[in-house]
C-alpha positions, 0 to 999 in steps of 0.5 A: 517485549513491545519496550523495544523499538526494533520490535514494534519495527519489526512488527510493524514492517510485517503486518504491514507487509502481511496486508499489503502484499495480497491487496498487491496481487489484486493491483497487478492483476487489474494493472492498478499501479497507478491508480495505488500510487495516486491514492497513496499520494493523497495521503499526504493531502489528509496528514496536513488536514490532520495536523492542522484539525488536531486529529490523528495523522491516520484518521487524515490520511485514511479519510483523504486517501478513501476519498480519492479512490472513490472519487477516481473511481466514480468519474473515471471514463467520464471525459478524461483518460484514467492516466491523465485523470490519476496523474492530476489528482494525485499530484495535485493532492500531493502538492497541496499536502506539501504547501499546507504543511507549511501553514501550520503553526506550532507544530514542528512536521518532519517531512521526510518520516511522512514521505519515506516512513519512519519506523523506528518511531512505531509507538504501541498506538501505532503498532494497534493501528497497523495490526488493526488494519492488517486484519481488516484488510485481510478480512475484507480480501478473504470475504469478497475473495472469490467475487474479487477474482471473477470481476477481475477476471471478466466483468461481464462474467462477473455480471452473468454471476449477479456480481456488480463489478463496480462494488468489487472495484469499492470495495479494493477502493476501501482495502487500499485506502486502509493500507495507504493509511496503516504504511505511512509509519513504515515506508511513506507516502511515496514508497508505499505502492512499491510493498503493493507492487513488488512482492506480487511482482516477485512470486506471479512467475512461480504461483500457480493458483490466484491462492498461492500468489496471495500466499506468496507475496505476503511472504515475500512482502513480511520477509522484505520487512524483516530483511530491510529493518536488519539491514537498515539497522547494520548498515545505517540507511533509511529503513523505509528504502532499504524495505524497498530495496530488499523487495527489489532484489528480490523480484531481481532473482525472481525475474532472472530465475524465470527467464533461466527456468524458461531457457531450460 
């Protein structure tokens, strides 16, 4: 069965939409947007350290993106607006990924598959990685679930609680660094944000309960998946893109049957 790329892509497309999507509702909930976006531009940063140590694209990119987020992390408030700190190490370590690839000698680097996904070319390596890193995302949400949702919901609650807000912040550090690293293959570097954003985005008008939106987003984010590899597949348009386009629309009727159900 796994002989077949549409499969590893399909099947790469959901597990990394089964993890994302529940990390997402944790970025929407802490308005954390930005700063996945930064960690995921970084990744770009640890590909070239890959390429150019011999070393497993992942392995780079995990190691460089985690680095970045609890860097942001630790000194965040510390002189500087969190904004304005994200968007210079964000961008710089994007641009210093992209001018580092070109040094590179004997290795012939596609650009694109890094920037916008590749998941056609999903070996069973890869599909390892993806369903490894599902499963400790997913293990890591479930375990901190409840310290996760107090230190989000107030800090000082979360202290009273004997909750150090700062772990838990680490700890979505570490989750977010494993699913930046895992989605490259699929959607890219620079569309990896939007399967964290956009099917937490699409189910918070209609979850009534932190539990179902986590539950629903995962739906919303493996359906986006499947969706998007079939249309990709009929219609001959890059796969990552057309993932995100899918989830788009999807948040589209979302917003547009809410604010229909709020009129009535």
């Amino acid at each position: 069965m796994l002989d077949d790329f549409m499969t590893r892509a399909a099947l790469a497309g959901i597990g990394t939409g089964l993890a994302a999507a529940p990390l997402g509702c944790f970025v929407v909930w802490r308005r954390m947007a930005y700063f996945g976006d930064a960690t995921a531009h970084a990744a770009i940063l640890g590909v070239a350290l890959s390429l150019a140590l011999s070393l497993p694209v992942v392995a780079g990119a995990l190691v460089v993106a985690l680095v970045m987020a609890t860097v942001v992390t630790l000194i965040s408030g510390r002189g500087y607006a969190m904004d304005t700190l994200l968007g210079v190490m964000a961008h710089s370590a994007l641009a210093f990924g992209l001018v580092g690839v070109t040094f590179i000698d004997g290795v012939r680097i596609d650009l694109m598959a890094y920037l916008f996904g590749d998941i056609l070319a999903v070996s069973r390596a890869d599909l390892a990685v993806i369903w490894g890193g599902a499963v400790l995302v997913l293990a890591l949400i479930g375990w901190r679930w409840s310290a996760l949702l107090t230190a989000t919901l107030n800090a000082d609650l979360a202290r009273a609680a004997g909750i150090d807000p700062r772990r838990e912040q680490l700890v979505l550090t570490l989750a977010l660094a494993v699913v930046v690293a895992m989605a490259i293959k699929v959607v890219g570097v620079l569309l990896i944000t939007a399967l964290l954003i956009i099917p937490a985005a699409t189910v918070r008008p209609f979850a009534t309960t932190p539990e179902r939106m986590g539950v629903l987003a995962a739906m919303v984010g493996m359906a986006s998946a499947w969706v998007g590899l079939r249309a990709s597949y009929m219609l001959d348009t890059p796969t990552g893109p057309t993932i995100v386009c899918v989830a788009a629309v999807l948040f589209s009727l979302s917003t547009v049957v809410s604010s229909l159900r709020r009129a009535g």
